[in-house]
ZAMARGU-4260 file (C-alpha; in steps of 0.2 Angstrom, whole numbers, plus 5000, padded with zeros to 4 digits):
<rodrens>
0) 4685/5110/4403 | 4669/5111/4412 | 4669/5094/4416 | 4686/5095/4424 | 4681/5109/4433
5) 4664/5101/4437 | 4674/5083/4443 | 4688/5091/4452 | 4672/5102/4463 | 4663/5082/4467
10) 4682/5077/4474 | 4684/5091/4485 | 4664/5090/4490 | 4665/5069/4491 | 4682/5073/4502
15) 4674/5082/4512 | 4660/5072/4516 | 4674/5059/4522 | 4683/5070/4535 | 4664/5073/4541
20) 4660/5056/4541 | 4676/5051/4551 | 4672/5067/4565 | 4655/5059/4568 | 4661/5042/4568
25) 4671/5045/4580 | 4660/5056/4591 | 4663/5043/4606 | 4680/5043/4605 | 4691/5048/4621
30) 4702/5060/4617 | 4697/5060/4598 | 4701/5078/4590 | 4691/5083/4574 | 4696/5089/4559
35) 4694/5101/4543 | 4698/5099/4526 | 4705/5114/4518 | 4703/5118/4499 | 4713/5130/4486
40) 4706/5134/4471 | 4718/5130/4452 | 4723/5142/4441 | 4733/5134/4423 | 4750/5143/4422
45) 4746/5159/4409 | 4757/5173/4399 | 4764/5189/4403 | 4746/5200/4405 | 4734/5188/4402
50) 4729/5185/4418 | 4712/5195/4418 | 4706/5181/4404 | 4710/5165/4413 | 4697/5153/4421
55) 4701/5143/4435 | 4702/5125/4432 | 4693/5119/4449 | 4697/5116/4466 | 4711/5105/4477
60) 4712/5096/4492 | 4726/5107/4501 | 4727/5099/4520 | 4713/5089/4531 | 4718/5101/4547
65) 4719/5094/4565 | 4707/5103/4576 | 4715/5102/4593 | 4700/5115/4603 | 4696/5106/4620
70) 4683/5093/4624 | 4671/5092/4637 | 4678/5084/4652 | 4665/5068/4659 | 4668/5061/4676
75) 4670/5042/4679 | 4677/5040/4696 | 4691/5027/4690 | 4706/5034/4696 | 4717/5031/4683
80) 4705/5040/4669 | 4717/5056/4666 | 4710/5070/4658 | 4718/5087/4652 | 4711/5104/4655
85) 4721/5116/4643 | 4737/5112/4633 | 4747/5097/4633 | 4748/5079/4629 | 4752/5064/4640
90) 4768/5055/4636 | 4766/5037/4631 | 4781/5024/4627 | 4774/5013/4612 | 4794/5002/4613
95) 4798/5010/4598 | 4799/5028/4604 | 4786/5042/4614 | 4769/5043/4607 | 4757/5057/4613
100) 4740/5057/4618 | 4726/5066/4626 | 4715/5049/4628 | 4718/5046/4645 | 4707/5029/4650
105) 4722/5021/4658 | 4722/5004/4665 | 4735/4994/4673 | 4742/4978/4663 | 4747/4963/4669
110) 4767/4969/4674 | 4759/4982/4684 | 4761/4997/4672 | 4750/5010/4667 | 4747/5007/4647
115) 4734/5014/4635 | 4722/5003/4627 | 4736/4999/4613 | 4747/4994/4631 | 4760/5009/4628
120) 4766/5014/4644 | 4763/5030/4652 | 4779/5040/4657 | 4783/5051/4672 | 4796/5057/4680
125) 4803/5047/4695 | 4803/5053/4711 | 4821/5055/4721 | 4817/5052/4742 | 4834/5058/4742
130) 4833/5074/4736 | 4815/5077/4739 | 4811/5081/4720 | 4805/5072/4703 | 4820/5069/4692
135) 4815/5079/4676 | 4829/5076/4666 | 4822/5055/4663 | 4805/5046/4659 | 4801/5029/4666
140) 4785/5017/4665 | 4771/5023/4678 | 4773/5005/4689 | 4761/5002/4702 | 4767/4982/4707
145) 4783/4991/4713 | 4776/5002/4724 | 4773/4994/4738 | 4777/5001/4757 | 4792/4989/4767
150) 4790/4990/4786 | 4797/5003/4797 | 4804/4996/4814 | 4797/5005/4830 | 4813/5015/4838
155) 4803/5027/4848 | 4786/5029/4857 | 4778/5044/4862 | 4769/5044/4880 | 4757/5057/4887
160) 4750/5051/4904 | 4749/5056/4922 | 4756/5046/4936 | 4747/5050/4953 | 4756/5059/4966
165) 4748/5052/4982 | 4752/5032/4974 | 4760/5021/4988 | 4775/5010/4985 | 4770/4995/4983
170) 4777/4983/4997 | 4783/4969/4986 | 4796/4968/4973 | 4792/4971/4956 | 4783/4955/4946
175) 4774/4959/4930 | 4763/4943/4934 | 4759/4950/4953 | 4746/4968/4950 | 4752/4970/4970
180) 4768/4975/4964 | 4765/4990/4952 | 4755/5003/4952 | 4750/5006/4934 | 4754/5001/4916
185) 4749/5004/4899 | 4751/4993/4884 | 4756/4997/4866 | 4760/4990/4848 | 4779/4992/4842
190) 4784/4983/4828 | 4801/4975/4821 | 4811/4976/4807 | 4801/4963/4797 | 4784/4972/4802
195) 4778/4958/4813 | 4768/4966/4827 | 4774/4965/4847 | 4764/4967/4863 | 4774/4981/4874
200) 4766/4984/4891 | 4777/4999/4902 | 4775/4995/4922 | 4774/5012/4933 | 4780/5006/4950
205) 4782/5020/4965 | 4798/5021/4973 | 4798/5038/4984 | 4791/5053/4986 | 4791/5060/4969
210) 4802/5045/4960 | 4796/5032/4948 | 4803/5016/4938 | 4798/5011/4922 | 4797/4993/4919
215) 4797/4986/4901 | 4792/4971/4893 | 4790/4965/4875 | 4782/4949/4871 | 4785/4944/4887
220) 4803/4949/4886 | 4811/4958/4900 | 4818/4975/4889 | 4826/4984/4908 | 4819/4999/4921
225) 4824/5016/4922 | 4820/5028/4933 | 4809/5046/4932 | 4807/5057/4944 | 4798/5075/4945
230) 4799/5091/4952 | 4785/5097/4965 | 4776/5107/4952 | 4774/5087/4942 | 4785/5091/4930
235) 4796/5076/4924 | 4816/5084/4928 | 4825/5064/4926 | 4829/5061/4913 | 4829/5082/4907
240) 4827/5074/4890 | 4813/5067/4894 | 4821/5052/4884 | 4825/5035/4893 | 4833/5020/4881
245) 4829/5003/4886 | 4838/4986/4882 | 4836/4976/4864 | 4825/4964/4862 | 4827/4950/4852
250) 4811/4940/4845 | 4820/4924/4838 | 4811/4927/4823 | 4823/4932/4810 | 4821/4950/4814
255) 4835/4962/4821 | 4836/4965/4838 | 4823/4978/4843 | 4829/4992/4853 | 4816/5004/4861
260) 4817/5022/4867 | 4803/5030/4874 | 4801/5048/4877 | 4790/5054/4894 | 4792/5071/4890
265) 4772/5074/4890 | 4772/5062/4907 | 4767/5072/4923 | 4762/5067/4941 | 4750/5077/4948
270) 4738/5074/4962 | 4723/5067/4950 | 4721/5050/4947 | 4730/5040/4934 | 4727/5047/4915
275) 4734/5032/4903 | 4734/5046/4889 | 4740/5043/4874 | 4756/5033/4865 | 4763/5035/4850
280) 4775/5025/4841 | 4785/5028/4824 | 4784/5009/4816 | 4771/5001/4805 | 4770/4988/4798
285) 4772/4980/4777 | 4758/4990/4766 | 4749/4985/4750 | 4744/4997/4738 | 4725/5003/4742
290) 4723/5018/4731 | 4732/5029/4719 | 4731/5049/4721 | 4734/5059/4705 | 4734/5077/4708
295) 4730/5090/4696 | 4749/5094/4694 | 4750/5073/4687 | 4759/5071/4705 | 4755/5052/4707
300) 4754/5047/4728 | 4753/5029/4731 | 4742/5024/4746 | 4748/5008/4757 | 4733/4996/4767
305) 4747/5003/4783 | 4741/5019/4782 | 4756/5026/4775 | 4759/5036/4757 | 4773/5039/4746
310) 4776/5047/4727 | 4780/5038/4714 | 4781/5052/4700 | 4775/5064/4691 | 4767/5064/4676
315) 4776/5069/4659 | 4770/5082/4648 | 4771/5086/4630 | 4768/5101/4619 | 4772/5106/4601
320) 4777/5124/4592 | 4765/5118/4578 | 4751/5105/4582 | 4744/5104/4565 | 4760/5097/4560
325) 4761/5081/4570 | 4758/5065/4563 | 4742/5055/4567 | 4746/5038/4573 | 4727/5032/4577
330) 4720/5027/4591 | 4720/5047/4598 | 4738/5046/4597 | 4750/5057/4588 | 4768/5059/4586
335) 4783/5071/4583 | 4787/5076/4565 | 4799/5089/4557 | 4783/5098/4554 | 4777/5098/4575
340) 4793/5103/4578 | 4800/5091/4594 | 4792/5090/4611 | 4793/5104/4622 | 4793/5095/4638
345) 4786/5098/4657 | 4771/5097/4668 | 4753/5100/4672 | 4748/5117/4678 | 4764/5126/4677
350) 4768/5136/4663 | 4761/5132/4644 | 4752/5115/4651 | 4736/5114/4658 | 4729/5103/4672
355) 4725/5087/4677 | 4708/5080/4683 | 4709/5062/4689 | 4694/5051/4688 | 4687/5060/4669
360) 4689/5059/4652 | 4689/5072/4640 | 4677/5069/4625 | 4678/5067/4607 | 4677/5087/4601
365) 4667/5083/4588 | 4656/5073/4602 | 4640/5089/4598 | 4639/5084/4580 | 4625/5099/4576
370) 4639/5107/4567 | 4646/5089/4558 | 4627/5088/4550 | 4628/5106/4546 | 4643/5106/4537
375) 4636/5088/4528 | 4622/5096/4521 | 4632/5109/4516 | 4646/5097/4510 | 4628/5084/4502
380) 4625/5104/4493 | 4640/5105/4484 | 4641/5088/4478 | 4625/5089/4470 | 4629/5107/4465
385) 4645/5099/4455 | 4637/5083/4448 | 4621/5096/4443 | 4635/5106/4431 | 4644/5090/4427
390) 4625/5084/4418 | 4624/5104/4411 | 4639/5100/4404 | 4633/5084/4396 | 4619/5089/4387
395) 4629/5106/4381 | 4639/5093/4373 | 4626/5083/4365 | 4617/5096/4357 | 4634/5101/4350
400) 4637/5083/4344 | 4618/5082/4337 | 4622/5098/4327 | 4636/5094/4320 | 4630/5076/4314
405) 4617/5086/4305
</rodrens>
């Protein structure tokens, strides 16, 4: 019986040894999580009271337990390395359901999502411009060809300047090409419905004490003239808005005809010289994707080579009533069972799930493997231990077998 007993003690010790030799392999692992195995001593059925008499017959292999604690977190400055601080796993689509993982070295494939090393897709919720809000209730690919920023037409420009009360009227008609028939102008970007990029240039030409016309041209193209005039304090009081509409242009370049408005609220006339100040206009151009922002709530920003941002999503999160029950699928990748329990679903730093950290990893937990060697020699201890009774056990039986053949 020894021998069993003895054999069953080099199992557990040699499986042992494997789980061991499997944490420090994978040491450098992103994401990797170690494990433990579990052992549970035998005991042969006996009777009624006779328990106090019977010997165990060994040890068992019960479970080789996940140990999710945290790894340490190691900054790369790639913006798609994820890393988790706390609970929580990322959501993954592998095209035959979700997969979850805490190995976040993301990279971008050749369709523009965001896949893992084994190209599943990462999932986030889609953001909704209409209603301002991530749409929680569906997961879609994290894309990044797709976000791209379309041009904005230039409806309204912004002017802050001051027009010189003691300016003469010029004694000519008005000519853009003739500088003796207006007093000022400033010149500006606007841009059309296909983000092309147009030369405006406002003309301030004197007309009486206190009045003003505005001229416009875009490209050369005669947009119309309103007038402004101000009070004696140099406020602007026409139009009270501040707001003056001027004709559309059309560019005879496939783009819609452009209709400007500008707004010379912030325009005075005071006895200083002429201040061009500043102008502002609401239109930009088509943007290509520069850089990606991922906040610590997973909140992915998209930023455009036109200076503008927009979301895209927000990343998906996944937890489990019972993580030792899920279902290792390699690769630092697990997935649901009946054990896990299914995914409880949200996102980083709210609640149960723990935050994001773009540009870092998070390591191997096993990555300081001073407790793996311990826990080898200890494991190298109990083989020898075992194999030391097994050879007891031998020679017990030899010197019974010698005795008997005598």
């Amino acid at each position: 019986m020894a021998l069993n007993q003895a054999l069953s003690g080099i199992n557990g010790a040699q499986s042992d040894l494997n789980v061991i030799a499997n944490n420090i392999a994978n040491a450098n692992t992103t994401g990797f999580k170690g494990s433990r195995a579990e052992f549970a001593d035998i005991y042969a059925v006996t009777g009624i009271n006779l328990s106090a008499t019977a010997v165990g017959s060994g040890a068992r292999l019960t479970s080789v337990a996940q140990q999710f604690a945290q790894g340490d977190i190691q900054t790369t400055g790639n913006s798609l390395d994820l890393a988790i601080s706390g609970n929580g796993f990322f959501v993954v689509n592998t095209g035959n359901g979700y997969a979850y993982t805490r190995a976040g070295a993301f990279h971008q494939d050749q369709t523009g999502n965001v896949v893992t090393q084994d190209n599943h897709a990462l999932q986030v919720y889609p953001y909704s411009t209409a209603s301002n809000s991530f749409d929680t209730s569906t997961l879609t690919n994290l894309n990044l060809v797709t976000a791209q920023s379309s041009a904005k037409p230039t409806t309204t420009a912004v002017v802050s300047s001051n027009l010189p009360a003691d300016a003469t009227v010029p004694p000519l008609a008005f000519d853009p090409t003739n500088p003796a028939t207006f007093n000022q102008s400033s010149t500006f970007t606007v841009y059309d419905s296909l983000g092309s990029s147009h030369q405006a240039t406002a003309y301030y030409v004197k007309t009486g004490t206190n009045a003003w016309n505005v001229d416009l041209y875009v490209d050369g193209n005669n947009a119309g003239t309103q007038a402004l005039t101000f009070d004696s304090s140099g406020a602007l009081t026409t139009p009270a808005n501040g707001i003056v509409g001027f004709n559309p242009v059309n560019y005879g370049n496939g783009a819609n005809a452009q209709t400007l408005s500008i707004n010379f609220g912030k325009t005075t006339q005071y006895g200083t010289g002429y201040a061009a100040g500043t102008i502002s206009q609401d239109g930009y151009t088509a943007g290509a994707l520069s850089s990606i922002d991922i906040d610590n709530a997973g909140i992915v920003t998209a930023n455009y080579s036109n200076g503008q941002s927009s979301k895209i999503g927000q990343l998906a999160m996944a937890n489990f009533q019972n993580l030792q029950g899920l279902r290792q699928l390699g690769s630092a990748s697990w997935m649901s069972s009946t054990d896990s329990g299914t995914a409880v679903m949200g996102t980083a730093a709210s609640g149960q799930y723990g935050t994001i950290q773009s540009g870092a990893l998070e390591e191997s937990n096993t990555s300081d493997t001073t407790q793996q060697l311990v826990d080898m020699i200890q494991a190298q201890r109990n083989y020898q231990a075992n194999a030391q009774v097994l050879s007891t056990d031998n020679t017990l039986a030899s010197t019974l077998f010698n005795a008997v053949s005598r």
